[in-house]
ZABA-398367 format. One record per residue: residue in three letters; z, x, y of N, C-alpha, C in turn. Coordinates in steps of 0.05 Angstrom, whole numbers, padded with zeros to 5 digits, always signed. Layout:
<rs>
ALAZXYZXYZXY
...
</rs>
This chain:
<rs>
UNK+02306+01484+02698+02302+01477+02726+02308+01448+02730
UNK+02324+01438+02747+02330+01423+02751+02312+01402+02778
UNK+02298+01386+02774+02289+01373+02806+02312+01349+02817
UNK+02310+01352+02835+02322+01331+02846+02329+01342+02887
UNK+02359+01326+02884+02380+01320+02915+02404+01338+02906
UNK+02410+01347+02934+02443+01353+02930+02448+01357+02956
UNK+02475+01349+02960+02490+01350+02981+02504+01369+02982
UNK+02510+01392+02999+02532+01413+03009+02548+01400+03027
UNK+02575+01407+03015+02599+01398+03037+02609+01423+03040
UNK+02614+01424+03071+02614+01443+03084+02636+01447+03097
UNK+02645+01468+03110+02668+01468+03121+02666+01490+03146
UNK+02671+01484+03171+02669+01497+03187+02695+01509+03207
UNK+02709+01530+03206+02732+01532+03209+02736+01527+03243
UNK+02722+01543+03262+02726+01542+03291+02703+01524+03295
UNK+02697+01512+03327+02684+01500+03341+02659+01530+03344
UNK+02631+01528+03347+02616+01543+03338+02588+01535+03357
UNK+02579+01551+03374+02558+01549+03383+02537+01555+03372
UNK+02515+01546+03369+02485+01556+03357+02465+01542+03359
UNK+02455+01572+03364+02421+01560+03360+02409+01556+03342
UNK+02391+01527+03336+02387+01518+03312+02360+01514+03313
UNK+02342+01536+03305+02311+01539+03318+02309+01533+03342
UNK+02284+01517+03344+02268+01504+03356+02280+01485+03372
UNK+02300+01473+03363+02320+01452+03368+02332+01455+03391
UNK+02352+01477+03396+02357+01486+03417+02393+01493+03414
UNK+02405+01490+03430+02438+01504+03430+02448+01472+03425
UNK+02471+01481+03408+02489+01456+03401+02514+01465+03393
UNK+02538+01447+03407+02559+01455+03392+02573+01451+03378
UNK+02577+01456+03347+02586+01446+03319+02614+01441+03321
UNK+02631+01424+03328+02661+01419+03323+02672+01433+03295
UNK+02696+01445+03294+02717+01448+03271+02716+01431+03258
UNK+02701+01428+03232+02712+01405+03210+02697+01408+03185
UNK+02691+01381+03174+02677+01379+03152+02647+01365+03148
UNK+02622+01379+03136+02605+01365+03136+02589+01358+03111
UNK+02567+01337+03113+02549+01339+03088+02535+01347+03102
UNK+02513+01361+03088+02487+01369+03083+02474+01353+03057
UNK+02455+01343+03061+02428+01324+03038+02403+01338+03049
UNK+02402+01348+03016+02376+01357+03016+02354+01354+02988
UNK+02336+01367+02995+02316+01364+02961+02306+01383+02951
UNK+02307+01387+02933+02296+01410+02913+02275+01401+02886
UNK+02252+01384+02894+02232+01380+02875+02229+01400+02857
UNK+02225+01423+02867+02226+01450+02854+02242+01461+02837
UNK+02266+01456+02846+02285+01465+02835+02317+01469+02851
UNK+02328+01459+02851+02354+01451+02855+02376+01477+02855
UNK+02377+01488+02825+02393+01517+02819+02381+01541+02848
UNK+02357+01541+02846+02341+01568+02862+02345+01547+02887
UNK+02341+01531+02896+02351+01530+02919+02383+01538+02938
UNK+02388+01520+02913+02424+01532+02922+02433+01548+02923
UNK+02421+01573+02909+02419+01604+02906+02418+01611+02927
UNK+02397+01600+02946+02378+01610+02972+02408+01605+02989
UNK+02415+01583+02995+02430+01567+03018+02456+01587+03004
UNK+02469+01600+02987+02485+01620+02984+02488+01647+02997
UNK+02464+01659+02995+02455+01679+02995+02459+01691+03032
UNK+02470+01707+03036+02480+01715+03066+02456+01736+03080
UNK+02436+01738+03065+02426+01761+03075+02388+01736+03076
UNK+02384+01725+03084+02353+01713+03089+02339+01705+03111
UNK+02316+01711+03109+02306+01691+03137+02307+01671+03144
UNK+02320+01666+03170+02330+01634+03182+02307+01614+03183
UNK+02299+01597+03165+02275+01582+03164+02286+01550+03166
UNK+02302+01537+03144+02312+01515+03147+02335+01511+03177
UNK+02330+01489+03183+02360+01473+03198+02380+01489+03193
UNK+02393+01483+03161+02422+01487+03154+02419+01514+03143
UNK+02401+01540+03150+02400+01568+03145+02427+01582+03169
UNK+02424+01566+03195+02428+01570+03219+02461+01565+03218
UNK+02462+01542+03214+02487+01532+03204+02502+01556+03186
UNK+02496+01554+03154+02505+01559+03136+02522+01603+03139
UNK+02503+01595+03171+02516+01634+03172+02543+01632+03181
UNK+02554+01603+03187+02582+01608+03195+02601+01592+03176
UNK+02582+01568+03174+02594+01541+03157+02601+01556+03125
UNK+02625+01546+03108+02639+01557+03085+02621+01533+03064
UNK+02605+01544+03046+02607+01515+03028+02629+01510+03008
UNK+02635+01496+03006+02665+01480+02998+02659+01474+02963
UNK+02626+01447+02968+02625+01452+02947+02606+01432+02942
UNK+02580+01425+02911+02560+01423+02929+02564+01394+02899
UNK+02541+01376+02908+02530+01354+02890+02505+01349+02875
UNK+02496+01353+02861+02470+01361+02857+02461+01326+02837
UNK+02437+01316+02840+02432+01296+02837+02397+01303+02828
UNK+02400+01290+02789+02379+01309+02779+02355+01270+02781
UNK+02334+01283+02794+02319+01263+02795+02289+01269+02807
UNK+02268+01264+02800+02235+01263+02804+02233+01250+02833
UNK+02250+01239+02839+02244+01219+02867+02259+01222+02886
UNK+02249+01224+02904+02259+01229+02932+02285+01214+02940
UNK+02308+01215+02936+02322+01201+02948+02348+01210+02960
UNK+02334+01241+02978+02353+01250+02999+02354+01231+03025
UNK+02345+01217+03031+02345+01201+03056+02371+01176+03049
UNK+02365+01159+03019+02384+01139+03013+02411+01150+03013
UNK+02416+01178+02997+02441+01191+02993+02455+01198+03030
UNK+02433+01209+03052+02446+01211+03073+02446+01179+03088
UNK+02439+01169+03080+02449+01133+03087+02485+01131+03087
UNK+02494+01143+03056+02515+01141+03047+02537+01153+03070
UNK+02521+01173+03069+02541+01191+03092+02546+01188+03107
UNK+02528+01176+03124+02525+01166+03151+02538+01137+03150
UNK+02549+01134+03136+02564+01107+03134+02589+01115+03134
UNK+02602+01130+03118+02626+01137+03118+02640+01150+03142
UNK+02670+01124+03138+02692+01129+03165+02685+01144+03192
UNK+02684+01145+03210+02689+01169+03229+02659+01192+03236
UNK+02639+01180+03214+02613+01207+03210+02603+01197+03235
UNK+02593+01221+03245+02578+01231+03267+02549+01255+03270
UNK+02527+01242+03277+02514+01264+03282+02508+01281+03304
UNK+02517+01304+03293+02517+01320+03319+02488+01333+03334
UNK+02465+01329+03316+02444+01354+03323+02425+01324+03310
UNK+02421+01311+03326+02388+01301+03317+02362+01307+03310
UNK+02354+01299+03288+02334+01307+03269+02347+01341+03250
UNK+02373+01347+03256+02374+01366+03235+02367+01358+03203
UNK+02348+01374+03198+02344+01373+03174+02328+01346+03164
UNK+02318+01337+03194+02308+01317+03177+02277+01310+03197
UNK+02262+01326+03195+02245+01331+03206+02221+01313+03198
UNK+02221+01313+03173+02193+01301+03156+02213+01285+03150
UNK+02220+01255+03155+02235+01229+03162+02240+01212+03182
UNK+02251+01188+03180+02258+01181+03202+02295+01176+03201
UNK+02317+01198+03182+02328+01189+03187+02343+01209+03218
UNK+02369+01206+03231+02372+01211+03251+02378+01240+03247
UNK+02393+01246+03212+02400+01267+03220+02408+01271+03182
UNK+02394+01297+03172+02412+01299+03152+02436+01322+03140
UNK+02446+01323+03172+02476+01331+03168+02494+01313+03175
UNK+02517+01318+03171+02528+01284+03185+02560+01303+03181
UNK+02568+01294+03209+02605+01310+03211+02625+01295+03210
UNK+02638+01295+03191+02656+01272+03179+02691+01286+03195
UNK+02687+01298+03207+02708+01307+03225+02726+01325+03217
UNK+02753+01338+03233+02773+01354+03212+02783+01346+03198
UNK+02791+01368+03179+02802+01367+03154+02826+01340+03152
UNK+02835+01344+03164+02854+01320+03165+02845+01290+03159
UNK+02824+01283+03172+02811+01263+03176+02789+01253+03157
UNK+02778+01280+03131+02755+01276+03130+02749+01260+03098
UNK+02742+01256+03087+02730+01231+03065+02696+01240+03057
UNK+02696+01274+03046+02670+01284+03039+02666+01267+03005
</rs>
């Protein structure tokens, strides 16, 4: 079992409407994204979960992930919290944009831990 972070980069082929809980309707542009997340628990069985096509929509990126392709994922083996520093990274890079405030990042203060690095053309995951 692995604890730690990992990032999914994602890939979303059309422009995509959804409801994202509680959150409300948003519309996901065509392109490329990260996802940062944590798995204290375990990292493998999580990623399992965020694979898996058939579960109950509980997380942010459950909602997402029914349209979004994962591309391909980062896994970062560590005891300490440091999904928030890794989506710092992201959110820095060229062109990133958040589209859906507080996705995924509910228990934080960062703005968002998905972050849309734009189309394929453009993008620097």
């Amino acid at each position: 079992m692995t604890r730690g972070c990992y990032q999914l980069i994602l890939q979303l082929s059309k422009p995509t409407m959804l409801q994202v809980g509680r959150r409300g309707r948003f519309l996901f542009p065509a392109g490329r994204y990260i996802y940062t997340g944590s798995a204290l628990n375990g990292v493998e069985r999580r990623l399992a979960r965020h694979r898996r096509q058939n579960k109950t929509l509980h997380w942010h990126i459950d909602y997402l992930l029914r349209y979004a392709r994962i591309v391909r994922t980062r896994i970062f083996s560590t005891s300490e919290k440091i999904e928030c520093p890794l989506n710092r990274k992201a959110l820095a890079k060229p062109g990133a944009q958040v589209i859906v405030e507080g996705f995924g990042s509910s228990d934080c203060r960062c703005p968002s831990h998905l972050v849309f690095l734009g189309r394929a053309s453009q993008r620097n995951a």
